[in-house]
N, C-alpha and C positions, 0 to 999 in steps of 0.2 A: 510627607512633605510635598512630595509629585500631587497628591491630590491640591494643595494648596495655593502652588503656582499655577496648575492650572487655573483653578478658579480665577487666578488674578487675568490671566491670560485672557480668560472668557470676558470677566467686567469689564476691562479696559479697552480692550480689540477687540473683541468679538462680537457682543452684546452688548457694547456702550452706551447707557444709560440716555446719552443726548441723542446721538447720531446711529441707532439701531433703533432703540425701544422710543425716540422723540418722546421723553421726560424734560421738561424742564428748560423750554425753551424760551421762555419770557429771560430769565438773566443771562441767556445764553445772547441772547438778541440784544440784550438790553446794556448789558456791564462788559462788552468787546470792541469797546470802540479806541480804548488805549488798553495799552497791554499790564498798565501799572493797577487798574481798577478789575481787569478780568484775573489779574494773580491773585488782588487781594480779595475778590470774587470768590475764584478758589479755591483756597485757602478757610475761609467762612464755611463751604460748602463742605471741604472734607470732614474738617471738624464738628458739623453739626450733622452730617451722614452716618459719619462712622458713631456718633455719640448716640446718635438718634435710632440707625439699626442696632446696638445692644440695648440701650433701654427699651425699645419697643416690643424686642425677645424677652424680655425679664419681664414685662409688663404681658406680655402674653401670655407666657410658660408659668408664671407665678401669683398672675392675679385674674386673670378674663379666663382662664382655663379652669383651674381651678372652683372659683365660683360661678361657673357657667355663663359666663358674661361677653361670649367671643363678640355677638350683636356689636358691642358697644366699642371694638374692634378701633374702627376708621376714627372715632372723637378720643379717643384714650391715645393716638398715635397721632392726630392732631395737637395736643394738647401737651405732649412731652417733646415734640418736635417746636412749638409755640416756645415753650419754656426755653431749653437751649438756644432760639435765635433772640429771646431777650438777653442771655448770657453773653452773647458772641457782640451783641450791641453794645451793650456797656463797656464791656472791654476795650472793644475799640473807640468807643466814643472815649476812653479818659487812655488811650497807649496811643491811638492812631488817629488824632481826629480827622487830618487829611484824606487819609483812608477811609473814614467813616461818613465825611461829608462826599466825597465822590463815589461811594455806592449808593449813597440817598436812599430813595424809594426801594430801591433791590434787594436792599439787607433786610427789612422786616419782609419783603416777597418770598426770603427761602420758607417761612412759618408754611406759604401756600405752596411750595414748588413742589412741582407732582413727580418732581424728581427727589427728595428724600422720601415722601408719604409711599411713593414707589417700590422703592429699596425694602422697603421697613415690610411691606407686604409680601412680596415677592423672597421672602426671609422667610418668612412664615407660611407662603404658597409652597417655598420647594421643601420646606420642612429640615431648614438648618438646623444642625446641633450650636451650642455655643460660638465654637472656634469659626466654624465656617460660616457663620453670620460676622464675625469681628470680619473675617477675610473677605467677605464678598463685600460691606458693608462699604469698606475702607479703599478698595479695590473699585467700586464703581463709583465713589467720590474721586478718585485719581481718575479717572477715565472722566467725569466731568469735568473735572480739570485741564486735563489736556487736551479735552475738546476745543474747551473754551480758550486758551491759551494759543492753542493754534489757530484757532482762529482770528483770536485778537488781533496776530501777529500779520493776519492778511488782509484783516481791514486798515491796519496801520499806511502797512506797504498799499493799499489800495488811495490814500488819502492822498498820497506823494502821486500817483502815479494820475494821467491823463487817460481818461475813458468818455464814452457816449453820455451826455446829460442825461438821459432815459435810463445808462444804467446805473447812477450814481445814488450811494446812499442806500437805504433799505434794500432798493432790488438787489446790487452786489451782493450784500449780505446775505439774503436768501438765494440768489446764486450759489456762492458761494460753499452755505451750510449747504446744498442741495450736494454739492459736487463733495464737499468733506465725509459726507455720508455715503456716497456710490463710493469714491475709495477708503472707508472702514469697511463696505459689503465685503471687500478682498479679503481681509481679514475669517470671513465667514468658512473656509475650508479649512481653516485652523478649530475651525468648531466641531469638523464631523463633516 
């Protein structure tokens, strides 16, 4: 169990998927500009991370390994990652359409975010069993989550607030992400 929260420790704080490893910053940049499109953002993301790190293990361990097919690796893990964000689309287009119209462009972007294609690798780099691929899987889709959550939350309060015309808009933003990422670094002593 200790082995477990650590790992979640590590995806979320430590080695967070947006703001460590910078995965996946198109929707990060893109779906934070209210905090109702970067939840339902979120949300999208955990669910096709965590769906998309176990099927890519089973797709590994039971089909590209087996018939010697690792090569073909990166398009077999494009392709069930593709699949899942048509799932996640439909869904919301007929439960959420509000939700579905204000992620727009974004929601078919997770199929490229090099933030699941990421996971799904790096699953298979450190040579997860099962369980620890559900756990890192799930654990750094939270951690892009609350990346992006928090940050929504500071572009919001940035909207209200009076700044320099020079910094308004994209520059804060990447301010912003700059500084959200030097304090996750603090996090890094919790790594080792």
């Amino acid at each position: 169990m200790t082995e477990y929260l650590l790992l979640v420790v590590y995806a979320v704080l430590v080695n967070n998927i947006l703001l460590a490893q910078f995965l996946g910053n198109c929707p990060f940049l893109g779906t934070s500009q209210k905090m109702s499109t970067a939840t339902g953002m979120a949300m999208a993301v955990i669910f096709v991370l965590t769906f998309a790190g176990v099927i890519t293990w089973a797709v590994q361990w039971y089909v590209l390994v087996p018939l010697e097919l690792e090569y073909l690796q990166t398009i077999a893990f494009i392709l069930v990652i593709a699949a899942l964000v048509q799932l996640v689309e439909i869904v919301l287009q007929k439960t959420a359409p509000a939700l579905y119209s204000a992620l727009g462009i974004f929601l078919p972007l997770i199929t490229t975010n090099c933030a699941v294609l990421g996971v799904a690798i790096i699953n298979i780099k450190e040579d997860y069993d099962f369980a620890n691929t559900v756990v890192f899987s799930f654990a750094s889709a939270v951690g892009f989550g609350l990346a992006l959550v928090l940050f929504a939350g500071l572009r919001e309060r940035f909207a209200l607030s009076r700044m320099p015309k020079a910094l308004q808009g994209t520059v804060s933003g990447l301010i912003t992400a700059g500084l959200m990422a030097l304090a996750f670094q603090g996090f890094m002593k919790l790594g080792g």
